[in-house]
Each structure stands twice: as structure tokens, then as C-alpha cells.
C-alpha positions as CSV (number, residue, x, y, z in Angstrom):
1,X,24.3,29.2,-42.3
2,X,24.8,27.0,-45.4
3,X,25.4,28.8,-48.8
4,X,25.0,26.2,-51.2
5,X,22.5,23.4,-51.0
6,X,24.7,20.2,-50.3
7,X,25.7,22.5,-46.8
8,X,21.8,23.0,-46.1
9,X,21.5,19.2,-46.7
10,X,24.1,18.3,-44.4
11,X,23.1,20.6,-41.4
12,X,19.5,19.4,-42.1
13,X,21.2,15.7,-41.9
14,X,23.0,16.9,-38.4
15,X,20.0,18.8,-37.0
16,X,17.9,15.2,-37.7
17,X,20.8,13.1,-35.9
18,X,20.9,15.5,-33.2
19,X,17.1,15.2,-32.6
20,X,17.8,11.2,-32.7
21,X,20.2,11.1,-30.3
22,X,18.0,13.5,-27.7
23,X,15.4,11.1,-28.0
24,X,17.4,8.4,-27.6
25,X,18.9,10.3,-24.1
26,X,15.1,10.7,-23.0
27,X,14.0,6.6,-23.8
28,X,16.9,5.9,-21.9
29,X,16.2,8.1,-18.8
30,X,12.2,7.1,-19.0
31,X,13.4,4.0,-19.0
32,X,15.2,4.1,-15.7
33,X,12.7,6.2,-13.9
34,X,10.2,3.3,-14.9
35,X,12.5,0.6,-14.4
36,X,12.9,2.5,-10.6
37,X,9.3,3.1,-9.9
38,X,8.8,-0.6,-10.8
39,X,11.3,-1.7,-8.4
40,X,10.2,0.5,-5.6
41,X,6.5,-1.0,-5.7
42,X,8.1,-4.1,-6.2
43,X,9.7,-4.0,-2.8
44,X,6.3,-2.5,-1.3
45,X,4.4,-5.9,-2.4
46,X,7.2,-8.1,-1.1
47,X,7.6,-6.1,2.1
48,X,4.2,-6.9,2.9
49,X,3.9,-10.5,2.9
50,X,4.0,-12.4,6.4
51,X,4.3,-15.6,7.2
52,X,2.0,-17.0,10.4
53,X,3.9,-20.3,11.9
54,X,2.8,-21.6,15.4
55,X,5.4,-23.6,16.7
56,X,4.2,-25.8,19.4
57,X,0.6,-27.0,20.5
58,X,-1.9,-25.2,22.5
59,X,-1.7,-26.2,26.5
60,X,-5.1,-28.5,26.5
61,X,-6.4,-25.7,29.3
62,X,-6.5,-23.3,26.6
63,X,-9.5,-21.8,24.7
64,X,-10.3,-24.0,22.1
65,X,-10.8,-22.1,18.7
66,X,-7.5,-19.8,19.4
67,X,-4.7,-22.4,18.2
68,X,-3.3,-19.7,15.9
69,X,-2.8,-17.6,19.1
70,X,1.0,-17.0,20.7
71,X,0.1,-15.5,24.0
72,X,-2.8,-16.1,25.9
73,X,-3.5,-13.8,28.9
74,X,-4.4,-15.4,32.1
75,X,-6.2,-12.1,34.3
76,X,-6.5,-14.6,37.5
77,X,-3.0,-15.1,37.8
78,X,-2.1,-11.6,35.4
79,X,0.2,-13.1,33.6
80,X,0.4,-14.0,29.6
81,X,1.2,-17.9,28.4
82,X,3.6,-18.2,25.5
83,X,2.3,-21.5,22.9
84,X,5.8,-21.4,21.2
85,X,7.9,-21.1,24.1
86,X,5.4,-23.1,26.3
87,X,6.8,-20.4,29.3
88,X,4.7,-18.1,31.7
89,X,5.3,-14.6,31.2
90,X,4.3,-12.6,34.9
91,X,6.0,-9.3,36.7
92,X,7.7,-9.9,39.3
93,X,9.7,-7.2,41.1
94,X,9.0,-4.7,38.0
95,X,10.9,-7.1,35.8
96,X,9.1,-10.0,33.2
97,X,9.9,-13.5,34.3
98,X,9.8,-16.3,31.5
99,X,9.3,-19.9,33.5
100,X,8.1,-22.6,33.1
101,X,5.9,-22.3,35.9
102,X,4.0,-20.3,37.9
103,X,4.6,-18.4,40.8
104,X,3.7,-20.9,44.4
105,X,0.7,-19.2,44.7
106,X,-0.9,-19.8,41.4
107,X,0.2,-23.1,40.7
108,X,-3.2,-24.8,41.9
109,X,-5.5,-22.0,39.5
110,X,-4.2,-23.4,36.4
């Protein structure tokens, strides 16, 4: 405790200071938690774009209106055609086979 008034002064002086600086300790930690959540839904918008690029042209026995399509399934011969990879995806042996081609005994559906 101050006895004389310049003492109360000063410790009134400190006590203000003091405050200051504890609101200057919580700007700067509201600041990071701001500056955090800002960068965490930053990286949820950015993580969310996709980019949709066909390489390669639709076999002209496709469906027409499905050029933006990869695969297209083929249930007479059950196998899947890969536009970008212009390949033939079928089971064969319980493994997927990527050809070119078809298996001999499809070759004349398609």
C-alpha cells in the first residue's frame, strides 16, 4: 500500500500498464486463433476444388452426349472402356486386364 500520494499515483500508473500489456497478450492470442481459423477454412475451400480433364476422344461407338465420361461399361461383353487410356478393362482369371482389345470372342460385338 502507498502512504503518500505520489506512491498511490505510481501504483495507479503500474496497475494501468499492467492492464495494457494483458490486453495486449489477449489481441495478440485473438489474433492467432483468428488468423488459425482463417487458415483452416481456407484450406477447406481450396481442398474442394476439382479439376475435370478428359484426355482423349470418345471411341465413335460410344453414347453420344457422354464425352465427359472416363469409363463406359459394356454389359454384352462385361467389361468397362477407358476414353483416356483408350484400353478395355475385363476379368479374366479373377484378375483386371487393360488391352487394347478384346477378348477373341468379343471382338466382332463391338
Amino acid at each position: 500500500m502507498c502512504n503518500d500520494f505520489q506512491n498511490k499515483e505510481t501504483e495507479l500508473c503500474f496497475v494501468k500498464i499492467n492492464s495494457s500489456v494483458k490486453i495486449k497478450n489477449m489481441m495478440k492470442v485473438l489474433q492467432v486463433i483468428i488468423i488459425g481459423i482463417g487458415l483452416f477454412l481456407g484450406g477447406e475451400v481450396t481442398a474442394q476444388v476439382a479439376v475435370n480433364v478428359n484426355v482423349g476422344s470418345p471411341p465413335p461407338w460410344g453414347p453420344a452426349g457422354y464425352t465427359e465420361m472416363r469409363y463406359y461399361y459394356l454389359p454384352d461383353v462385361e467389361s468397362f472402356y477407358d476414353v483416356q487410356s483408350s484400353k478395355f478393362i475385363y476379368r479374366a482369371g479373377g484378375i483386371w486386364i487393360h488391352r487394347t482389345y478384346l477378348p477373341r470372342q468379343y471382338r466382332t460385338t463391338v
